[in-house]
KOLTILUM-664993 format. One record per atom (N, C-alpha, C): residue number from 1; atom name; z, x negated, y. Coordinates in Angstrom, 3 decimals, m for minus. Each point is the difference from the previous one (the first is absolute). Layout:
% residues N
(NUM "CA" (Z X Y)),
...
***
This chain:
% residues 64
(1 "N" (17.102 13.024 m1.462)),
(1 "CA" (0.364 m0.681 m1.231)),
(1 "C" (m1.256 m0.402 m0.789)),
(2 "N" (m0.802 1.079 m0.146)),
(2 "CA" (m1.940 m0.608 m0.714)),
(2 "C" (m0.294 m0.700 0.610)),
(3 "N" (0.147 m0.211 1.534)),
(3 "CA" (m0.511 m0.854 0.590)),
(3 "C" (0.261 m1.764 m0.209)),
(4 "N" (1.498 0.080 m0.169)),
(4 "CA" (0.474 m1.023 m0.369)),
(4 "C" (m0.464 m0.454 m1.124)),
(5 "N" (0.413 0.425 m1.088)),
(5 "CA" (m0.381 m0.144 m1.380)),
(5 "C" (m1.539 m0.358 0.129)),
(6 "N" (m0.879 0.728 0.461)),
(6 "CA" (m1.661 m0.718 m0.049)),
(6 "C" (0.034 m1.365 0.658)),
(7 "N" (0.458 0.143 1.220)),
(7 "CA" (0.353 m1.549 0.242)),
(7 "C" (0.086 m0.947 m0.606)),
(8 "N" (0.826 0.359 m0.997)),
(8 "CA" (0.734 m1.072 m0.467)),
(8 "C" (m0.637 m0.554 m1.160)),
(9 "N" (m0.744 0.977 m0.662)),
(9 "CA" (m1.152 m0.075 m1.044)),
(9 "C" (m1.380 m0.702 0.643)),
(10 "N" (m0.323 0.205 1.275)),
(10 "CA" (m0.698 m0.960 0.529)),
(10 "C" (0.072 m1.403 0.126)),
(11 "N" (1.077 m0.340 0.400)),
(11 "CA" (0.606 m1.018 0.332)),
(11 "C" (0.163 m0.787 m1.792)),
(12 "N" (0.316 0.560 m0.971)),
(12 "CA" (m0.003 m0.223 m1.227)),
(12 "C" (m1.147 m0.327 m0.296)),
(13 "N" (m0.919 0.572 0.045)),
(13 "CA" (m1.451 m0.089 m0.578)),
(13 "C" (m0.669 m1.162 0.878)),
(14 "N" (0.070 0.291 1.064)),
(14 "CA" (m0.240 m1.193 0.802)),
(14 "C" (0.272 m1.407 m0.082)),
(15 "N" (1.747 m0.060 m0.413)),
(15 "CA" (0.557 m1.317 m0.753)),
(15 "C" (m0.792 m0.560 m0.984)),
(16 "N" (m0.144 0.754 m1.011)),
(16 "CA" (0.009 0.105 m1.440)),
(16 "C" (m1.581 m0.987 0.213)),
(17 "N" (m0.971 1.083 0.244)),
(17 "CA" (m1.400 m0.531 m0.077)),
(17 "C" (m0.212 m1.029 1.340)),
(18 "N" (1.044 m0.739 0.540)),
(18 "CA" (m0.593 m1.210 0.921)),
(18 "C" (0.826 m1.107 m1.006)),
(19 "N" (1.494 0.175 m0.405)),
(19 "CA" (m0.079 m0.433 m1.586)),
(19 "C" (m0.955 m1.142 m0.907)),
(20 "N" (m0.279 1.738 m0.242)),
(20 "CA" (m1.354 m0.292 m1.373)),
(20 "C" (m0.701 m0.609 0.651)),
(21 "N" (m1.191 0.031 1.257)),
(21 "CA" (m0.994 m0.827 0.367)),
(21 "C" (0.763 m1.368 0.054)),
(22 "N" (0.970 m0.527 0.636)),
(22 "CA" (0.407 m0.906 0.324)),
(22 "C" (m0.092 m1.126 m1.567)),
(23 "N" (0.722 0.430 m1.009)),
(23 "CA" (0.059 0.270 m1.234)),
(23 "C" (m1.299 m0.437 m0.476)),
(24 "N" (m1.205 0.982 0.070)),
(24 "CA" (m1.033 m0.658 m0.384)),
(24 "C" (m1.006 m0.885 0.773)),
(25 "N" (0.121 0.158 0.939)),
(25 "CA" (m0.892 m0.705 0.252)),
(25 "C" (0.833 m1.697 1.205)),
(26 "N" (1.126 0.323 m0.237)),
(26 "CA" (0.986 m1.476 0.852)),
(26 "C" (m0.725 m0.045 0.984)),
(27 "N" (m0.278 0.921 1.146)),
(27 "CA" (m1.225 m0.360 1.039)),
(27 "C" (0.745 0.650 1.168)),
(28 "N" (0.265 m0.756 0.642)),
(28 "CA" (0.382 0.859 1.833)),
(28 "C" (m1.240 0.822 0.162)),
(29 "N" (m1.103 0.017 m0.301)),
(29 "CA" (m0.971 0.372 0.489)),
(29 "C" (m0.794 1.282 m0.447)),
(30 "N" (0.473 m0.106 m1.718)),
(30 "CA" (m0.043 1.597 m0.601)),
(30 "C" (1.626 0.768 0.316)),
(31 "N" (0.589 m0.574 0.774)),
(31 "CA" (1.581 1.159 0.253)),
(31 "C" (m0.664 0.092 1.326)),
(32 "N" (m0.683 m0.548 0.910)),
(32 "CA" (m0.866 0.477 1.269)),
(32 "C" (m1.056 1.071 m0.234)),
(33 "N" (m0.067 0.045 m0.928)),
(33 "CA" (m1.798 1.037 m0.762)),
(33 "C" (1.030 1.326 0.368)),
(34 "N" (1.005 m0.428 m0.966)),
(34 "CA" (0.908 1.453 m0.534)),
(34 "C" (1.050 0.571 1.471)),
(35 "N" (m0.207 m0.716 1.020)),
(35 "CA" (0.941 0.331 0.892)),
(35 "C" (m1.340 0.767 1.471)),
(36 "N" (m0.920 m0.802 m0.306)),
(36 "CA" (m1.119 0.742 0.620)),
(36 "C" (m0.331 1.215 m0.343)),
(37 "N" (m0.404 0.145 m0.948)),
(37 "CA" (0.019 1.082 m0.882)),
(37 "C" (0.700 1.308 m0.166)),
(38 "N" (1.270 m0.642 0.271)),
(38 "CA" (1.025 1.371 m0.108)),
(38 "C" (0.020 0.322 2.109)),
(39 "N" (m0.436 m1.214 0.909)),
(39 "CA" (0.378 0.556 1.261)),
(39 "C" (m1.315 0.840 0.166)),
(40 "N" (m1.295 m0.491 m0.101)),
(40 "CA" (m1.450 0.491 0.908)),
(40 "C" (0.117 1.287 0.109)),
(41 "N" (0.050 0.814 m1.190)),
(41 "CA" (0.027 1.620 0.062)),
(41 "C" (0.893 0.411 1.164)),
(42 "N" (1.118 m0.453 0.047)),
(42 "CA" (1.160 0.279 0.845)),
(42 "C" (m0.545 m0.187 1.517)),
(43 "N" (m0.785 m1.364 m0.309)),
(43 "CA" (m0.423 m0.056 1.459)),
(43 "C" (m1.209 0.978 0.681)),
(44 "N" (m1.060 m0.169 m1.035)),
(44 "CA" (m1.141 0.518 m0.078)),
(44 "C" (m0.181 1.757 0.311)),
(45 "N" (1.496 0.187 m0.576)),
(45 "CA" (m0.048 1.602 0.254)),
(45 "C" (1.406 0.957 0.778)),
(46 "N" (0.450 m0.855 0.693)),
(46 "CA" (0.563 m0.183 1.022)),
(46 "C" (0.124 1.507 0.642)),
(47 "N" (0.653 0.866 0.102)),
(47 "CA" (m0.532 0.974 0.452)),
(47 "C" (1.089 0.514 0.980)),
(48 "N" (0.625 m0.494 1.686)),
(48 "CA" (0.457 0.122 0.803)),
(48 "C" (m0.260 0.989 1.124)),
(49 "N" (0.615 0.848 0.778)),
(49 "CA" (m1.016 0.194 1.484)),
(49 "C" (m0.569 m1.033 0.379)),
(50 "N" (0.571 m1.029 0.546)),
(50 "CA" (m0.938 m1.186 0.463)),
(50 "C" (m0.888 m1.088 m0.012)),
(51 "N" (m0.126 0.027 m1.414)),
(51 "CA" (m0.842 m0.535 m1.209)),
(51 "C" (m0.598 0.960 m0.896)),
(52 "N" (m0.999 0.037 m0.368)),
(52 "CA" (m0.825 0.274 m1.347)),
(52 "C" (m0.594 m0.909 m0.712)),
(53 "N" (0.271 m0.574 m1.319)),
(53 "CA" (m0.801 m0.462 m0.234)),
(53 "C" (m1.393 m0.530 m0.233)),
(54 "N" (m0.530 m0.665 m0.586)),
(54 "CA" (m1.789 m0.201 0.406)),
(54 "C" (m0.708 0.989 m0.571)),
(55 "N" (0.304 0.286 m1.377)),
(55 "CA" (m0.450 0.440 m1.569)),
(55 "C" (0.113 1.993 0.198)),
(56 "N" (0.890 0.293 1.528)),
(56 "CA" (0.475 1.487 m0.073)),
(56 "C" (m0.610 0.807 0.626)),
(57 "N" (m0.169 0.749 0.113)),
(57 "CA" (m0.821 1.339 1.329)),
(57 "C" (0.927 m0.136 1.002)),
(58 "N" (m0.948 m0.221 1.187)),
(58 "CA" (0.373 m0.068 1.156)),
(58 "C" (0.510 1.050 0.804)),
(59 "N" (m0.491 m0.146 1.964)),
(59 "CA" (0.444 0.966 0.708)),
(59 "C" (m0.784 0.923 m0.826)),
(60 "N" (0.719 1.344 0.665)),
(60 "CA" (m0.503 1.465 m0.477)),
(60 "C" (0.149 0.106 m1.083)),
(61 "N" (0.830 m0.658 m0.661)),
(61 "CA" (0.545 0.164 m1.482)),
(61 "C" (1.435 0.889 0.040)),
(62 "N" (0.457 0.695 1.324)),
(62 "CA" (1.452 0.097 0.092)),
(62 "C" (0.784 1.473 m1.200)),
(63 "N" (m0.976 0.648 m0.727)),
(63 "CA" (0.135 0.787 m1.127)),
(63 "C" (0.777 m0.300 m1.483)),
(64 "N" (m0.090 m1.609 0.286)),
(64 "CA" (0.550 m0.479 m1.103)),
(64 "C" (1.152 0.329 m0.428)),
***
C-alpha cells in the first residue's frame, strides 16, 4: 500500500514540475532538460546482477 501511494506521489510531482517547465519556459526542449534529468540517475546507477552502473563499485564489491 506505501508502495503505491509513493508512486503515485511520484508520478504527481513528476506531472506537476514538467507542467511548470513547460509553463515557463513553452520549450519542448526545457521539458527534455527535465525528463533527462529525472532518467540519468536511474540509468547511471542502475544497479542489477547483470549491469552495474558506471559511477558504482565494481566486481568484488559482492558485500554490498
Amino acid at each position: 500500500m506505501a508502495r503505491t501511494v509513493s508512486q503515485g506521489g511520484d508520478v504527481a510531482q513528476f506531472t506537476t514540475a514538467a507542467l511548470l517547465v513547460l509553463q515557463l519556459t513553452g520549450s519542448g526542449i526545457g521539458l527534455s532538460g527535465l525528463v533527462l534529468a529525472e532518467i540519468a540517475p536511474v540509468l547511471l546507477l542502475h544497479r542489477s546482477p547483470a549491469h552495474r552502473g558506471p559511477f558504482l563499485p565494481g566486481q568484488g564489491d559482492d558485500h554490498l
